[in-house]
N, C-alpha and C positions, 0 to 999 in steps of 0.2 A: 949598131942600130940600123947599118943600111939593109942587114936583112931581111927587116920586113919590107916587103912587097906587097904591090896589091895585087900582081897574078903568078909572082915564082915562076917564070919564064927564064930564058938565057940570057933576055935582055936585062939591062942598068934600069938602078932604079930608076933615075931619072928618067929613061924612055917610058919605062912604064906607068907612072904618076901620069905624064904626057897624057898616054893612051885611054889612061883611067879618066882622065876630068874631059877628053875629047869625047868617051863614051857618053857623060852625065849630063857635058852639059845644059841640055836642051831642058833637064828634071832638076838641073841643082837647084834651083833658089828654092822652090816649091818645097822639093824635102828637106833644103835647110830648116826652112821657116816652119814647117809641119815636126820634123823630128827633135824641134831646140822647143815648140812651143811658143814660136818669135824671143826667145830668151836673146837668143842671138844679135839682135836688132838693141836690143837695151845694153848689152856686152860692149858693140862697137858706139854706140853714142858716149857709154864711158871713158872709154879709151881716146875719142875726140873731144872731153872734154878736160881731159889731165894732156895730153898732145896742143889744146890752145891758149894753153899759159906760156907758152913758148912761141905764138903770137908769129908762125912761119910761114914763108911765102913761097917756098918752093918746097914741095914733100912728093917721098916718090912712095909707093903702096905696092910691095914687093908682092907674088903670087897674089896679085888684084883677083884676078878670078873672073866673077860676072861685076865685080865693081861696086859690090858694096858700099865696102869701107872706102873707096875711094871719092867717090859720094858724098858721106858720111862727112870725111875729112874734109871734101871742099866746102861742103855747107855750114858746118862748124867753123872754120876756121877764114874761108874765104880764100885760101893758097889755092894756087895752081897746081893739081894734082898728077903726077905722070904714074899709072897704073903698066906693072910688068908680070907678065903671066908667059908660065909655059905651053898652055894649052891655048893655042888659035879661035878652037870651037868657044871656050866659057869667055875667049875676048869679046867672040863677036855679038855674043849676049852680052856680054858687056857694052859691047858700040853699040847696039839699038837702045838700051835702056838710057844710056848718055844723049840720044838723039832723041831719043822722045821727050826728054827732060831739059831739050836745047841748051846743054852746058859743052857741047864741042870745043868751046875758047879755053872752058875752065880745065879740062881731064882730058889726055893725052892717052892712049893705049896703042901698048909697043908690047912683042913678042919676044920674051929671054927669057935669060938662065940666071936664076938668083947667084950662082956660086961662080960665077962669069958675069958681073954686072956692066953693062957696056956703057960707063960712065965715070966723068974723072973722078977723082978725087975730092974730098971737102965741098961738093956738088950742092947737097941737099939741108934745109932747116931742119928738117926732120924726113923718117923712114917710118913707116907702118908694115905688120904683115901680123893678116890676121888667118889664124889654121896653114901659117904654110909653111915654116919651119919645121914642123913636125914630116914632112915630105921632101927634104930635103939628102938627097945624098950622101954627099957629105956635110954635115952639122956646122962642122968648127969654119971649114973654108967658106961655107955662106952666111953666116957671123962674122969673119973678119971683112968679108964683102961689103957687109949694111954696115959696120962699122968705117970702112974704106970711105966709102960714098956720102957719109953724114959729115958736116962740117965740125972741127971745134968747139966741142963743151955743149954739140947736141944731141937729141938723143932719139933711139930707135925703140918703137912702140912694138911690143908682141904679143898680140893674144892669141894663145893658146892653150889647148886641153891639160885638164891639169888630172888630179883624183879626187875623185870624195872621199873623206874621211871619216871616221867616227861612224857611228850609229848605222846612216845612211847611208854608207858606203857599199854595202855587199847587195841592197837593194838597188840601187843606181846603177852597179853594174850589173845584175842580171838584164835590167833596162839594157845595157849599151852591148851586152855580148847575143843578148837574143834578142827581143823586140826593137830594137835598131833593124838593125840588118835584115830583119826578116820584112818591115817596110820598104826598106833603101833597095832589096830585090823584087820587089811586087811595081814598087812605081821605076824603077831607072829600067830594068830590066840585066842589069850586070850585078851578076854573081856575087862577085867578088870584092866591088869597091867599098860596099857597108860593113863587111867582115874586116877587111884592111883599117878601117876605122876607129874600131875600139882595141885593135891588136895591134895599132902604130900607138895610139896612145897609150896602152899598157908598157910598152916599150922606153916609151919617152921619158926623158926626164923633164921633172919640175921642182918647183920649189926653190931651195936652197941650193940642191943641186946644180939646175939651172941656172941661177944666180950665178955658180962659180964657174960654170963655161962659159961665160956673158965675159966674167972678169977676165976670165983667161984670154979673148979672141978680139982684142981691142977697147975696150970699157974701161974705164977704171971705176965707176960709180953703177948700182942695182939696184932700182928698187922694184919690188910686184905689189900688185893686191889681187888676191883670192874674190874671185867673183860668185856667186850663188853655189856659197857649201865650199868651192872646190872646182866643182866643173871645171870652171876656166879659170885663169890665170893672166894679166897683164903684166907685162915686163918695162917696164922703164932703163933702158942703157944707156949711160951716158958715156959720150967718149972722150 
């Protein structure tokens, strides 16, 4: 899986994801919200609303990004949110939109490495990450990380790109192989990171499959639900 890339350079994926969301930052939210159709927005309110039956007060929001979900999570739930990104540039869209929205107290934003998580053990009520294991290096080792970091019998939230199936399926991805991309180049101005997009996710596993690396990498309990068709995916891990 690490050989997709989003620029096929010498360097590790991980530098390169880096490079990719430092390029975007300044256009992501925009072409989130414009290329999901705000689906996106309804996706993570789900996800904080199966995350606040577990009623947790400390959650950390792995590849936070610009801070959506992290957002999302405080407001839903009322924890104190510690939001962890690779990318500097999409933190610091992230730290102005926390600042305009004076929750400084509530959401913390720190610069790491999900597969190197710089934090103890049994730490967290709960872990979110939304779109970012899919970007991840190595897979398994930043799975047993959110699992490392999550306390006892809790569990790590992942939404992620799943497939469409059936019917809609070969239409939806003409969607995601050509008129994706050819947007995500017109507004970010990078080649290559809309392209990376639906050929990290054609790569990816879901489903079942994913289920059973979840089990494999610290979890003993999965559940998902299939969001709109397919698209996405929520993962519930418990550990």
């Amino acid at each position: 899986m690490s050989q997709i890339k989003p620029y096929n350079t010498q360097a590790g994926k991980k530098q390169e994801v880096e490079d990719m969301f430092d390029n975007i930052a300044p256009k992501y939210d925009l072409l989130n919200h414009v290329l999901s159709m705000k689906i996106d927005v309804l996706w993570r309110n789900t996800l904080v609303k199966w995350m606040n039956k577990d009623a947790p007060k400390e959650v950390l929001d792995v590849a936070t990004g610009t801070g959506d979900l992290a957002i999302a999570v405080q407001k839903g739930t009322g924890a104190h949110v510690t939001g962890l990104d690779l990318s500097q540039q999409m933190l610091n869209v992230g730290l102005d939109k926390i600042k305009k929205l004076n929750m400084q107290d509530k959401i913390t934003m720190q610069k790491g490495d999900a597969e190197n998580l710089p934090y103890e053990s049994n730490k967290f009520d709960a872990v979110s990450v939304a779109f970012g294991v899919r970007n991840f290096e190595n897979l398994e080792k930043g799975l047993s990380e959110l699992s490392r970091v999550v306390k006892e019998n809790s569990s790590v939230y992942i939404l992620e790109f799943s497939k469409v199936e059936g019917l809609l399926g070969p239409l939806y991805m003409f969607y995601f192989k050509n008129i994706l991309p050819m947007i995500g180049r017109l507004v970010s101005k990078d080649n290559r990171a809309y392209t990376y997009l639906p050929d990290s996710v054609n790569a990816f596993p879901f489903g079942e499959k994913m289920k059973n690396i979840l089990l494999n990498n610290g979890f003993r309990k999965v559940e998902y639900k299939k969001l709109s068709l397919g698209i996405a995916t929520i993962y519930k891990a418990t550990k």
